[in-house]
N, C-alpha and C positions, 0 to 999 in steps of 0.2 A: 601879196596875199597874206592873210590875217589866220591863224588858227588858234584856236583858245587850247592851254595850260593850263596846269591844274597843280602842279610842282615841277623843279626843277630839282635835282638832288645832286651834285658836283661829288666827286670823289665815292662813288657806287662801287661796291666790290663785289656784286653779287645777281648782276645784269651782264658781262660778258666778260673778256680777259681783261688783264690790265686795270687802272684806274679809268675809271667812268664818267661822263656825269649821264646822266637818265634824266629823260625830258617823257612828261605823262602829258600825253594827251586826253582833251576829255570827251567822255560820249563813249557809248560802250552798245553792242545791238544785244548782248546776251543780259543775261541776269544772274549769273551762280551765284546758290545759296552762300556760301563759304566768300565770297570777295572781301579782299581786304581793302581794295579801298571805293568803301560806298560815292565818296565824295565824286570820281569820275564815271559813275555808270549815267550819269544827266548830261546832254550833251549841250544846254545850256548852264550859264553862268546859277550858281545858288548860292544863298545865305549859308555858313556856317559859323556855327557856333559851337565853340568850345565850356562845355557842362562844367568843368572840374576846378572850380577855383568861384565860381561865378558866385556874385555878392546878394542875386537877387535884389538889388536896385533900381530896377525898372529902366534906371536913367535911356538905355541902346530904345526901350520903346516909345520914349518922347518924340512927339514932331520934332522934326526935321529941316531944315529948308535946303540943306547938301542934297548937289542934284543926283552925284553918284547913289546915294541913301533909297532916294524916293522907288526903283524898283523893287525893294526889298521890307520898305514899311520897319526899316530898325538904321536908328544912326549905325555906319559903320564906325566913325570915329573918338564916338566919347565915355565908351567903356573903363573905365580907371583901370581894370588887367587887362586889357586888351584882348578880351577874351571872342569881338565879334569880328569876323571875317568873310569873305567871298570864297567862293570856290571855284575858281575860272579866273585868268586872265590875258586876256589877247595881245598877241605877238605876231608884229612881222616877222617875213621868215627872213627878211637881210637884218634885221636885229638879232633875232635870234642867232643865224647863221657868226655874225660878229660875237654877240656871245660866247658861244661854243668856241669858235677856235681861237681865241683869246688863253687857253687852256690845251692846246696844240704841243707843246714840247712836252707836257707832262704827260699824256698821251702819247705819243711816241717814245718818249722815255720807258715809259712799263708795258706796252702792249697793249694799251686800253684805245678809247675813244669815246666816241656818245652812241647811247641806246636812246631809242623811240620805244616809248611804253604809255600804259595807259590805266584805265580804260581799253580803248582798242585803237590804236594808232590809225588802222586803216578806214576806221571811219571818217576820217579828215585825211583819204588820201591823196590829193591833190597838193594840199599845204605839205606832208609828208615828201610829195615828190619833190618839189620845187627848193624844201629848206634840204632833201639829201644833195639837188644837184649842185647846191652852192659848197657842201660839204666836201664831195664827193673827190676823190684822188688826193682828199689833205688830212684827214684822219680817216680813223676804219670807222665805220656805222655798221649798227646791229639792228634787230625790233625786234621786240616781244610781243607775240600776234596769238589770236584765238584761234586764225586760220577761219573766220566768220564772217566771209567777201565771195561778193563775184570774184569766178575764175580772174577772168581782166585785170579788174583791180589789185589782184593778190599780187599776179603775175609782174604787173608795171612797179609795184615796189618793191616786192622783193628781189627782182633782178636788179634794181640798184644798191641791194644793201651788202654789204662784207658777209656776213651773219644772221641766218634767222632763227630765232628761237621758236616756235612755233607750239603750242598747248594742245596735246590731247588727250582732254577727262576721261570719257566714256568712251567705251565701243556700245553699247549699246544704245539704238535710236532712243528707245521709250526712257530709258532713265535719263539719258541726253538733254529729252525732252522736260523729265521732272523735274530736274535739279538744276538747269541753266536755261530753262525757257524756250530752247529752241531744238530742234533736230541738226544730228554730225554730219550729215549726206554733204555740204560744203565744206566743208571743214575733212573730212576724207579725200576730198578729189582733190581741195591745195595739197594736202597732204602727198597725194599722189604723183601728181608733179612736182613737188619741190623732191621730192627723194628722187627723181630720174632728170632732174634739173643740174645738177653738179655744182648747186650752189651750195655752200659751208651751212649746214643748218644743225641742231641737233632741239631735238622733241623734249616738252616737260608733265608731268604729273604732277597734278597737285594731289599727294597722299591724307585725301580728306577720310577720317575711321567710318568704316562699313557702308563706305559710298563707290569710293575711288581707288581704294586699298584692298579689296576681292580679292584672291587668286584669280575668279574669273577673268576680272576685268586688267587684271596685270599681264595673263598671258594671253587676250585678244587683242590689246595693245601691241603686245611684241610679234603678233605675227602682222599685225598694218605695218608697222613701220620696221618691220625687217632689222635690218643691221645697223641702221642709224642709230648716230648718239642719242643716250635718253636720259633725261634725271629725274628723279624721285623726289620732290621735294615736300618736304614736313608741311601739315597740316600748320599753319597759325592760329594760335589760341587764343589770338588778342583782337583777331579778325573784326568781332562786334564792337569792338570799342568806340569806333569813330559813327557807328547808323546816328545815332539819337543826334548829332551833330549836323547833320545834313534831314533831318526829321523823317529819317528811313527805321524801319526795324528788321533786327539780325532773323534772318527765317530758319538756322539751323539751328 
C-alpha cells in the first residue's frame, strides 16, 4: 500500500522522547489559521516553490516534455537554484518500513523512535496501520493527531501506537468552528476514550495570542482533559512563511 509524504525529518527532538525521525503525512480535514505547514493540508501531490532566491527566469515555465512535469505545467528539473519542487511523495509502507528501522539502535539507544505526523496522519489511516504493523514490537511509535476521525478509525490506530499525542485548540464549538473550519464534538469524544483508554497519551495547545491562549480557554481545556499530560506549545511566528510557496495565503 502506497501513502504520500510530504517530509521525513530523521533526528526530531521535539515530536516524542528520544531521538526521532518524524514521517508527515499529507492531507489534513481541518484548516487552522495559524498551521505551520501549509504544504500538507492538500491531500494531493502540489507544486511548490520556493520564493526566496528565485531569479525570475522564467526558464521552470518553459515547455516541457518530462512526464513527471506535465501535471504541474512547470519543469521540475531545470531551475539553476533548484528552487522548484513537489509536495508529496509516495511510499510503500515495506520501503518505508526498511527505512525507518535502518535507524533502529539509534532509537533504542536514546529512547526515541518514529512519529506519524502530518497534516493529519489519520487521514491515510489504513497506510498508517499497515506501515505501524511492520514497525510494531521493534521500535516505539507515537502520532501527532488532531483527534479529527471517526471514533473507529481513531481507535484502530491509536491502540497500535506506544504514544499518542493528541491536539486540543478550543473548547469552544463556535470558535472551533472559526479558526480551524470544523466543530470539536469529534475531537472530544477520541479525547474521551483515549483518557480512559490506558494508552500513554499526553494532550497539546498550540498557544496562538488571543485565540488559544484565554484564561478562558486554558481552564476549559483543563477540566476536558482532567489529569492528563498537557503541553503548551509557543505560537510559531514563522508559520506564514511557506503559504505563498504552495499558493496558499496566511489567514491570521
Amino acid at each position: 500500500m502506497k501513502g504520500l509524504i510530504f517530509d521525513i525529518k530523521d533526528f526530531a527532538l521535539n515530536d516524542g522522547d528520544g531521538i526521532r525521525t518524524t514521517v508527515f503525512l499529507k492531507g489534513c480535514p481541518l484548516r487552522c489559521r495559524w498551521c505551520h505547514n501549509p504544504e500538507g493540508l492538500s491531500p494531493k501531490k502540489e507544486l511548490y516553490l520556493r520564493r526566496n532566491g528565485c531569479l525570475n527566469c522564467g526558464l521552470c515555465k518553459r515547455p516541457c516534455s518530462h512526464y513527471e512535469c506535465k501535471p504541474f505545467g512547470r519543469c521540475l528539473h531545470i531551475c539553476p537554484k533548484n528552487l522548484v519542487d513537489v509536495a508529496g511523495v509516495d511510499w510503500e509502507s515495506e520501503a518505508l518500513a526498511k527505512r525507518l528501522l535502518k535507524r533502529s539502535d539509534i532509537y533504542i539507544e536514546t529512547g526515541g523512535g518514529v512519529t506519524l505526523s502530518g497534516g493529519e496522519p489519520l487521514l491515510q489511516f489504513e497506510f498508517c496501520i499497515e506501515l505501524i504493523k511492520k514497525l510494531k514490537g521493534r521500535i516505539n511509535i507515537a502520532i501527532e493527531t488532531s483527534g479529527y476521525a471517526d471514533s473507529e478509525i481513531f481507535r484502530k490506530v491509536t491502540e497500535l501506537c506506544d504514544h499518542v499525542y493528541m491536539d486540543i485548540k478550543l473548547a469552544d464549538n463556535d470558535m472551533h468552528k472559526k479558526y480551524t473550519g470544523a466543530g470539536n464534538e469529534k475531537i472530544f469524544k477520541n479525547a474521551e476514550w483515549l483518557i480512559q483508554s490506558g494508552i500513554n497519551h499526553t494532550f497539546r495547545t498550540p498557544l496562538i495570542p488571543g485565540i488559544t491562549d484565554t484564561k478562558e480557554n486554558i481552564f476549559a481545556i483543563r477540566s476536558i482533559i482532567g489529569n492528563s499530560p498537557w503541553e503548551k506549545l509557543p505560537y510559531n511566528t514563522l508559520a506564514g512563511a511557506k503559504y505563498s510557496s504552495v499558493g496558499r495565503e496566511y489567514m491570521l
